[in-house]
Structure formats: C-alpha cells, structure tokens
C-alpha positions as CSV (number, residue, x, y, z in Angstrom):
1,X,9.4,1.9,13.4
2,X,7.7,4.8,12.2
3,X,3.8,4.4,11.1
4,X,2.4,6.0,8.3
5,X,0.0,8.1,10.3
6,X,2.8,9.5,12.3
7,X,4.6,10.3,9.4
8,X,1.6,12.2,7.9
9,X,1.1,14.3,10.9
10,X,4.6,15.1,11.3
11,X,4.7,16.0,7.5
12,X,1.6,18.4,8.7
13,X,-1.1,16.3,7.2
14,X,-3.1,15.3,10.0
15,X,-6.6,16.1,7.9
16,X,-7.6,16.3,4.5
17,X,-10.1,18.8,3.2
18,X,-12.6,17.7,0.1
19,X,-12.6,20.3,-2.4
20,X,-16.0,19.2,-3.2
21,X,-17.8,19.8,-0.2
22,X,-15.5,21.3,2.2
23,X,-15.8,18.6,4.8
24,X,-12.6,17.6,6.7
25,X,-11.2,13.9,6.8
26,X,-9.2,12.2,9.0
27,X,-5.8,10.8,7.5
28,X,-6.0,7.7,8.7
29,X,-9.3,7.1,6.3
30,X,-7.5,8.8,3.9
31,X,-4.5,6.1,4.0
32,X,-6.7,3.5,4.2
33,X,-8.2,3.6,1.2
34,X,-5.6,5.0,-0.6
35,X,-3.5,1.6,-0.1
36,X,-6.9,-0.9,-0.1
37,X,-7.4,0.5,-3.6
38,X,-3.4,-0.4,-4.8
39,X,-3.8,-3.6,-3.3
40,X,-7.1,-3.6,-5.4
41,X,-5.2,-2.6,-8.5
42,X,-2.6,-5.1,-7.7
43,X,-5.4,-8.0,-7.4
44,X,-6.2,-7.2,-11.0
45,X,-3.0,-7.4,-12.4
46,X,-1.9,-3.8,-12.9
47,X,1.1,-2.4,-11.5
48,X,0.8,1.0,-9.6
49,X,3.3,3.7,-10.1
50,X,3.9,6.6,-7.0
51,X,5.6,9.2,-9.1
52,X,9.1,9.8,-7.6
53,X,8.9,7.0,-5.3
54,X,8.6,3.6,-7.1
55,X,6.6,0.8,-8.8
56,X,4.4,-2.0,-6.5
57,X,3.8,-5.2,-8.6
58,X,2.1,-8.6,-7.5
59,X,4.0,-11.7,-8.5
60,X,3.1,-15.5,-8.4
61,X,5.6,-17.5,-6.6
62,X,5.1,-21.1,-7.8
63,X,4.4,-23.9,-4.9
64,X,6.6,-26.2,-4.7
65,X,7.3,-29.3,-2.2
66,X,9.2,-28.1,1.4
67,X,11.0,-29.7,3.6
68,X,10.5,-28.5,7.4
69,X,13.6,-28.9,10.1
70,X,11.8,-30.3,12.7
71,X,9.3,-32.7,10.5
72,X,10.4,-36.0,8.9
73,X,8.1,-35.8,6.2
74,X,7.5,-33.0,3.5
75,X,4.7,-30.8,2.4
76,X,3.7,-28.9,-0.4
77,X,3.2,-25.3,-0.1
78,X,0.6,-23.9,-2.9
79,X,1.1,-20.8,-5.3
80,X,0.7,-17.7,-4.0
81,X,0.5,-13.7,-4.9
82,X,3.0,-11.5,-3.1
83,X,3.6,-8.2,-3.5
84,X,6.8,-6.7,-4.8
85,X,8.5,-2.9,-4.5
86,X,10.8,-1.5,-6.8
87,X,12.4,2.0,-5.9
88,X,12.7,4.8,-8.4
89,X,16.0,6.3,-9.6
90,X,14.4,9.5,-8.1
91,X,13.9,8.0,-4.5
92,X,17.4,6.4,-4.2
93,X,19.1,9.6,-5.5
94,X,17.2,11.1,-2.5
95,X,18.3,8.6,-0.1
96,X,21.8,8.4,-1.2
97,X,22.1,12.1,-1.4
98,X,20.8,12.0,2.6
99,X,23.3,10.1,3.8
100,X,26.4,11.9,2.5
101,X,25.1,14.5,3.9
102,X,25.5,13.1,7.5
C-alpha cells in the first residue's frame, strides 16, 4: 500500500516553499496538518469538500447491545463518531476512465 508521503514525492512534491518567507517545509509536516485540521473540521460538525476528489463527513453510529461469538453474555457498545468518504463524480470518471484504458 502506497503512503501518502510516497505519493507526494513521486508526484514531485517532496518540499513545500512558503510564499511568505521563503523557507522550505518538509511534506510530511505539510500532510500532517493538512489532515489534523479536517479531522478538526470534522470534530465540529462541518463536512470538508477536496475539490475534484470528494466529501469527508463524521457520522454517529448509535450503540447498541452486541453479542460476541465466543462470550455467553452481551455487552453494550456506546455511540461513537466515524468518519465517512464520499467520492466525486469527477474522481470516479477519472478512475473509470483509467481502467478502460488498460
């Protein structure tokens, strides 16, 4: 599996120049905090478009009483946040397109 470092630096992004002060950043800071401050967004409610890409969205999944295999009695699991991804029309066109191509 890929990582999203990798994937910058082969994409030819290995730094990232301020256009304030000039200074150079490494990519990996760069990612970092570009996907603590969705998760940010997300922990406030908002949903957070990528233009092109698709839509991350946080939703509560109810608890509710489970039943393990290997226990004889049940448990209650609590609510919880996840997060959810929808793709864009633009990014499945893309990936679609991609494959015929093979």
């Amino acid at each position: 599996m890929a990582g999203l470092l990798g994937i910058a630096q082969d994409a030819g992004c290995k730094e990232v120049r301020c256009q304030h002060c000039g200074k150079y950043t490494e990519m990996g800071g760069v990612l970092r905090a570009l996907f603590r401050a969705i998760l940010e967004r997300l922990g406030q409610g908002e949903k957070v478009k990528v233009l092109g890409f698709g839509i991350f969205r946080r939703e509560l999944l109810k608890g509710r009483e489970v039943y393990p295999p290997h226990a004889s009695a049940s448990s209650f699991s609590k609510d919880r946040w996840v997060m959810r991804f929808r793709s864009s029309s633009v990014a499945k066109r893309f990936l679609n397109q991609h494959r015929e191509e093979k």
